[in-house]
N, C-alpha and C positions, 0 to 999 in steps of 0.2 A: 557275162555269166560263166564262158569256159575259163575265167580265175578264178573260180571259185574253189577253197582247196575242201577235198573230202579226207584228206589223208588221214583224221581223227580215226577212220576205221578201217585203217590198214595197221599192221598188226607193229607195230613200231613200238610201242610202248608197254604191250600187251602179252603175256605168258598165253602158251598155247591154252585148249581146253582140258586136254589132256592129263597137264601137269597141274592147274589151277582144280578141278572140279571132279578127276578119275573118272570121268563118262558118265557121273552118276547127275538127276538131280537131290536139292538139295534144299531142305529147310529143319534149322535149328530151333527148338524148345523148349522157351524160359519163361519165369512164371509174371514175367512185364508181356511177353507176346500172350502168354493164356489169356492174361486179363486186356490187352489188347483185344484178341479173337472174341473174348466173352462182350465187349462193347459193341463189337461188329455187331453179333447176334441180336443185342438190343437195338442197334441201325436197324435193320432189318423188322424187326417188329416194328419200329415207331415210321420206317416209310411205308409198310402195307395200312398201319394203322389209319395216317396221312390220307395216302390214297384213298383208303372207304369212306374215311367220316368226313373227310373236306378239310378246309384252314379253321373252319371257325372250332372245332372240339379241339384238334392238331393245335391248335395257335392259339397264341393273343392276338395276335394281329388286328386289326379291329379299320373303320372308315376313317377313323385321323390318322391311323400307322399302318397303312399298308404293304411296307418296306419296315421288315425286324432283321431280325439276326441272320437269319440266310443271308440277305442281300450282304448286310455289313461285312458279315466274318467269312462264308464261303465263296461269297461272289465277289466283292471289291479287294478284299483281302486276299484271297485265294490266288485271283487272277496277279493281282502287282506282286506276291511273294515267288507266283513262277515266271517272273520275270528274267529268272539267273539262265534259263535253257536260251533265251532271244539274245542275252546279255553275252556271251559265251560264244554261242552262236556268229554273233558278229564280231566278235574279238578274234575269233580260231581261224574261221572259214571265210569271212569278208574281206577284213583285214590284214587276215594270213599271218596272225602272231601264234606262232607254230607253240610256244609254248604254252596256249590255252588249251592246246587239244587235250593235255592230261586229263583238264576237268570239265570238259565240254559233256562227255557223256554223262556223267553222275547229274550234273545239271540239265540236260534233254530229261531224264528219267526223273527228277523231281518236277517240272514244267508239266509233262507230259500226266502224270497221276494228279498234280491241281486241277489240271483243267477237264476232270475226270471229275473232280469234288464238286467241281462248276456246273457243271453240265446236270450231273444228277441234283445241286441244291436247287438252280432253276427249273429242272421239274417240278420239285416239291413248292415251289414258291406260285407255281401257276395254280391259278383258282381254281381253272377248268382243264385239270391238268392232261387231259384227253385228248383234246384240242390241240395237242403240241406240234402236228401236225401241220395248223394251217396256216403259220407264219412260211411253211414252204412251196405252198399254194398261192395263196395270196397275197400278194407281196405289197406291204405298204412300207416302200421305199421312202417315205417323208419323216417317220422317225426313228429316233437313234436309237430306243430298244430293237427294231426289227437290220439293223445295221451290228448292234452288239451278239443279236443270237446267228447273223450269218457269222461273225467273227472266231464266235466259241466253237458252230460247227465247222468250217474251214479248216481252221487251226487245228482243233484236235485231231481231227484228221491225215492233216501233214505230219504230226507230232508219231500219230499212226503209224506213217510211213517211214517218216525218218528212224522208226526202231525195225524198218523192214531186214535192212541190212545187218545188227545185230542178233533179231532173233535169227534170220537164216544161217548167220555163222555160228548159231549156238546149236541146232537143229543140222549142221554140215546138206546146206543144200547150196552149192556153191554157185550154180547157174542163175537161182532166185538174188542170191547174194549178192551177183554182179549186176543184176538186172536193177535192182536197189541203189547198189553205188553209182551206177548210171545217172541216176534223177537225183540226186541228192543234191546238186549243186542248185537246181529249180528248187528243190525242196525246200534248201533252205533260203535264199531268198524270199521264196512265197510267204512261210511261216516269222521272218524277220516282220518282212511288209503288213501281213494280220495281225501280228502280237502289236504293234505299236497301233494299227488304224485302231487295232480293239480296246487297247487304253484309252485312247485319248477318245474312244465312241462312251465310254464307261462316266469321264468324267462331262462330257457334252450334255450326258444327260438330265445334268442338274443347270446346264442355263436354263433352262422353261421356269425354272424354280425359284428366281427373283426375289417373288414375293411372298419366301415361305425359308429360304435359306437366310443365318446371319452373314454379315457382311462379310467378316473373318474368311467365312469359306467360300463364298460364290463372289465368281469373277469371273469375268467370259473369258479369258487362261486357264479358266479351270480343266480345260482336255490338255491343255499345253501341262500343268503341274503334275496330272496323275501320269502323262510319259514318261516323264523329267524323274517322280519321285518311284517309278515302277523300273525304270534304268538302274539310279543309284543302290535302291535293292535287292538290286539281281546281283551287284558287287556283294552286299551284306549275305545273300543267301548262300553265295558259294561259300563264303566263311564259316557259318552259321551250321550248313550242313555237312560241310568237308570234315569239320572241329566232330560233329556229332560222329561222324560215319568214323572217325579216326578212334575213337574214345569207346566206342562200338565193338570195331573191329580188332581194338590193341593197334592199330597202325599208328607212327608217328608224324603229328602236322607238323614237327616242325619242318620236314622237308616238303609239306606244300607252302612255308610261309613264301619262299623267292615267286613262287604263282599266285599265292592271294593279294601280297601287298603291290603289286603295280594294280593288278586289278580295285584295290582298294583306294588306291590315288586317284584311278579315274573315278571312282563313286565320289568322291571326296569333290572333284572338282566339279560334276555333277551337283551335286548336293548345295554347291557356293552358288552356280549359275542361280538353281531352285531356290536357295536363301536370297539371293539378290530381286529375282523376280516378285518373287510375293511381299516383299517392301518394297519395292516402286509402284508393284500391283495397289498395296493397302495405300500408299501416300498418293496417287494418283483418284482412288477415289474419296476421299478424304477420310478413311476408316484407319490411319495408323493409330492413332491413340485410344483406339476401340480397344487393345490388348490391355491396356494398363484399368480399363475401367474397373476390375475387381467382382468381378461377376463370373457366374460356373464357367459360362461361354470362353471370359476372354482369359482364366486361371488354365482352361484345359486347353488354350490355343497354345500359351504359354508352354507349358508343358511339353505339347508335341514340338514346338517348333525349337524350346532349347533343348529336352533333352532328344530329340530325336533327331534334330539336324544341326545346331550349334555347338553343340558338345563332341557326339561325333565327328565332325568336323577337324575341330582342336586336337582332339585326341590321334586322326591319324595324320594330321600335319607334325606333329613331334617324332622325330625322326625313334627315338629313345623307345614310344610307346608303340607305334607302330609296328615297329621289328621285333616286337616281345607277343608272346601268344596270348598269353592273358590280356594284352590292351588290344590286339586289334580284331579279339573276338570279344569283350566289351564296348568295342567302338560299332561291331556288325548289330551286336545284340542290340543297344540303343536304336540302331536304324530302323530294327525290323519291326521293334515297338512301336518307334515313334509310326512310319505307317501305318499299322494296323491301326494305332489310336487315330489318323489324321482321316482313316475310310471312315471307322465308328461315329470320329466329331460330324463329321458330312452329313450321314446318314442319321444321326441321332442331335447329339447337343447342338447342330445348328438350325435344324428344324423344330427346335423342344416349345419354343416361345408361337409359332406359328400351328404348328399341328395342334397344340393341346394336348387335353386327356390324359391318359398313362400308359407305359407300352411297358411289359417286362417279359422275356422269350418266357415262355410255358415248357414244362419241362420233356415234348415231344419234339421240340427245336434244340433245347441243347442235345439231346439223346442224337438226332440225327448231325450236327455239326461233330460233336465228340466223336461219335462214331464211325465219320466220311475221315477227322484224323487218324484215329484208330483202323482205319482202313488201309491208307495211305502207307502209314509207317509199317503195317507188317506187306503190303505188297514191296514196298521199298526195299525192305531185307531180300523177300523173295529174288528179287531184280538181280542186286549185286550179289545173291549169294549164289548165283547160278548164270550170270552174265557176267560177261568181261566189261565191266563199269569200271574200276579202278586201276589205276596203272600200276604196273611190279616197280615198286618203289627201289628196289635194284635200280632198274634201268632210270628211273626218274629222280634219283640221289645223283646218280653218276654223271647225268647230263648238268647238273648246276654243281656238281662238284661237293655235295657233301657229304658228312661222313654217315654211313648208315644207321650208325647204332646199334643199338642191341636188339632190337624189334624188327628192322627193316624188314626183316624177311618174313613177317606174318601177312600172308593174305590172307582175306576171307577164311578160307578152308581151312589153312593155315591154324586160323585161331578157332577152328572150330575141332581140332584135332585131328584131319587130314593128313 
């Protein structure tokens, strides 16, 4: 544990506060954040609303569909897209590939506000949402839900702490600061070790489920698939929101391509281990040619599984597409779809034949999903537009050698008139 590197938050790669932020803080106002802020507000109505009337006014949700769109889009989704902070995480500081640290922070601070989206949808999703209490009383250690909500708690937690060290450097309290850099190396192991139990606790939870999932998605790998496919998108994520924050910010990605595309090789080879698994999985119980039957089921297995992981795949094994911006943030973008689509099939189209009935989210579930992203993205601005998240592309050109450009020199503040 004493190689564990923290050096990500020594100031190596990092412009003082000084010159990044003038002492001041700091939040920008445009009319995509208004109407962000304005969705917030509706979040907020539609969780008090939640809270007083229960699920059944709040929801569709109903006794064949007990699990809607919360579970799908905030919780299984949520949780495998902040995979890029564990992803990162173990690439920077495990591994000691010094040059992940660029972007180890920006991915802790995307990880760390999902599991924020998480925390708050599974309130919402409890019946007896009052009660949230007693899973930390009475411990029923025999199932995976009561093992998935230590996870969320733990984890967020560490996640906590691990930004103990940046807020006190931002705050100049340098005593707290050291006292943070101290534990960080525990920190981050601990939170590596929960982020994967808690994947693969996420996907366990559908063995009970046999006889109610199709065969496409349920296999007792199913916790072993959702690590496998929550890894390779932590590669996708860093992409996904490097590309966004650069496009944002005016800064140029193409000087984080030399950082994303080794990062993208390892998803890549991920992604082949996961493609290979789930064909010996489907041919060992004799369900491979369950894909080709021409039914929603095995059209939309199809779907996720080419374009979200066979395409991807191809796309950054070519050396040509890879190294271009445009292909290997279409190759991230396919991945992170295909996910999402592969939590929804889980949760929805391979239960549709067993469940019964009709399940469609009620329009106080999209208001609160909409709203927990619309949350997220303007605290995200907050973060980097007042923490040292992003490295001075100075210093981060000149370490791989390339040319700055005409932009380089925009940070944050930078592009915000500073």
């Amino acid at each position: 544990m004493a190689n564990v590197d923290t050096s990500t938050f020594d100031n190596e790669y990092f412009k003082s506060y000084d010159s990044l932020f003038g002492g001041k803080w700091h939040f920008r106002w445009t009319p995509w954040r208004a109407l962000a802020l304005g969705l917030v507000g509706l979040l907020v109505f539609a969780i008090f609303y939640r809270l007083i009337c229960g699920l059944g006014p709040a929801t569709n949700l109903n006794d064949n569909w007990p699990w809607g769109l919360w579970i799908a889009f905030d919780d299984l989704s949520g949780i495998a897209l902040a995979a890029g902070g564990f992803f990162t995480t173990f690439l920077a500081h495990i591994l000691g590939i010094k040059k992940y640290k660029n972007i180890a922070r920006a991915a802790l601070i995307t990880s760390l506000f999902g599991y924020l989206i998480v925390s708050i949808g599974v309130l919402m999703d409890l019946g007896r949402w009052y009660n949230f209490w007693r899973p930390l009383v009475f411990w029923g250690y025999h199932s995976w839900l009561f093992v998935v909500l230590w996870c969320v708690i733990l984890y967020l937690n560490v996640q906590i702490l691990q930004m103990g060290h940046i807020v006190f450097e931002r705050v100049n309290a340098p005593k707290l600061r050291d006292l943070f850099n101290k534990i960080l190396p525990v920190l981050f192991v601990l939170g590596i070790t929960i982020a994967c139990v808690h994947q693969s606790a996420l996907g366990n939870l559908y063995i009970a489920m046999i006889d109610r999932q199709n065969p496409l998605w349920w296999s007792m790998l199913i916790g072993l698939f959702f690590v496998l496919s929550a890894f390779y998108v932590g590669a996708a994520m860093c992409v996904v929101e490097g590309s966004i924050a650069a496009k944002a910010y005016r800064m140029d990605f193409r000087h984080e391509m030399p950082l994303v595309v080794p990062v993208m090789k390892i998803g890549m080879w991920a992604m082949i281990v996961y493609f290979v698994l789930r064909m010996v999985d489907l041919i060992c119980r004799g369900h491979f040619m369950d894909m080709f039957a021409c039914t929603l089921e095995s059209n939309l297995f199809l779907v996720e599984i080419v374009l979200g992981v066979v395409v991807p795949i191809i796309l950054i094994s070519k050396p040509s597409i890879r190294n271009s911006v445009s292909g290997l943030v279409t190759a991230a973008v396919l991945m992170v779809g295909g996910l999402i689509l592969n939590r929804m099939n889980v949760v929805f189209t391979s239960m549709g034949d067993a469940m019964q009935g009709h399940y469609f989210p009620y329009w106080v579930e999209f208001a609160i999903s909409i709203g927990l992203v619309s949350f997220l993205l303007l605290a995200y601005c907050f973060i980097v537009e007042n923490f040292k998240i992003f490295p001075d592309e100075h210093e981060h050109g000149h370490d791989h050698g390339h040319d700055p450009g005409p932009d380089i020199g925009d940070t944050p503040e930078m592009a915000h008139g500073h």
